[in-house]
C-alpha positions as CSV (number, residue, x, y, z in Angstrom):
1,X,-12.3,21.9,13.0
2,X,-11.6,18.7,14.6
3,X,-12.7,19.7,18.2
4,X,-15.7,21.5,16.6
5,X,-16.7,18.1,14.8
6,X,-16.2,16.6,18.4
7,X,-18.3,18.7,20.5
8,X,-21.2,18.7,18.1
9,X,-21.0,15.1,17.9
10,X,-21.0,14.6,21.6
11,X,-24.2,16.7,21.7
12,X,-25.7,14.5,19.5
13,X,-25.4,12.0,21.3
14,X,-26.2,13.3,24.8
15,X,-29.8,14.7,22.9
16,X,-30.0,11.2,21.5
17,X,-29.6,9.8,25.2
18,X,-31.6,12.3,26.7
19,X,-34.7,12.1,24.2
20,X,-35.2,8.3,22.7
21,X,-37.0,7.3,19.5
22,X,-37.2,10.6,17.7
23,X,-33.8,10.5,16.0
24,X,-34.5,12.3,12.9
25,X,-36.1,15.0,15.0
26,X,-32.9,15.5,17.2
27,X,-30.7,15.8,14.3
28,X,-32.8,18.1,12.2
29,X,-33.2,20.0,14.8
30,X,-29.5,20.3,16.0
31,X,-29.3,20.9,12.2
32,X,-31.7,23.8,12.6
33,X,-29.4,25.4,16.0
34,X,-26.1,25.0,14.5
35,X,-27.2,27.0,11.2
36,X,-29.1,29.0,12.8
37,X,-32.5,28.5,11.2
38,X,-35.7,28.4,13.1
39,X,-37.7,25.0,13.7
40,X,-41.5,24.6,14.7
41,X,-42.3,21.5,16.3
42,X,-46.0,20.3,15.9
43,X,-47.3,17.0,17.2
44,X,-49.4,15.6,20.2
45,X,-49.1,15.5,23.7
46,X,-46.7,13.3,24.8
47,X,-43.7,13.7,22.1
48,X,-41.4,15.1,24.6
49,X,-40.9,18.0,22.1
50,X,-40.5,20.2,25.2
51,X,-37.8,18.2,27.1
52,X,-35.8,18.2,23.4
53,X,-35.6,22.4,23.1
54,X,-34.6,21.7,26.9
55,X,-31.8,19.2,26.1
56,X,-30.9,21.6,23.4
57,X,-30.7,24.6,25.3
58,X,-28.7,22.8,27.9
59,X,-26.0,21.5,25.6
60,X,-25.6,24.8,24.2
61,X,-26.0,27.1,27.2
62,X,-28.7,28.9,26.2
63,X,-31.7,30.4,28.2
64,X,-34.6,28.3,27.9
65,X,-38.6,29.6,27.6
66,X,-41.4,28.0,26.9
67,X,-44.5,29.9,25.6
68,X,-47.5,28.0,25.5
69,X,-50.0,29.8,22.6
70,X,-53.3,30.2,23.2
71,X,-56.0,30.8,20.3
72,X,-56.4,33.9,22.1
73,X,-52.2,34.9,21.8
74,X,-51.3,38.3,20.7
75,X,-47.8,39.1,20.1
76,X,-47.9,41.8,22.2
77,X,-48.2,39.2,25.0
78,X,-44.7,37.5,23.7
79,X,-42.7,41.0,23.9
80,X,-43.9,41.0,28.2
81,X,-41.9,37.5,28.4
């Protein structure tokens, strides 16, 4: 339990490096990965919400994709990424 506690701390942190000023974010998001929930993230240009999933999917070793929806999306088009 101890090491668990460890490592997810030390992600934490690296995400909190990696991504500054959107603290409540990270963690609710890390929240989301380590209960394995889903998370939307909404919000303008600029937020680095992108570079966050990416941190995330670093820490954990996960494959990272980005899908950029269109009005015009049908999730047909998902199932060909």
């Amino acid at each position: 339990m101890q090491n668990f506690l460890q490592r997810v701390k030390a992600i934490r942190e690296g995400l909190h490096q990696t991504v500054v000023g959107q603290d409540r974010t990270i963690d609710l998001l890390l929240t989301c990965a380590l209960t394995g929930s889903h998370a939307l993230l909404v919000g303008v240009p600029g937020l680095a919400k992108t570079l966050m999933v990416k941190a995330l999917a670093a820490a954990f070793h996960w494959k990272f994709a980005r899908i950029q929806f269109t009005p015009d999306l049908m999730p047909a088009d998902i199932n060909r990424i």
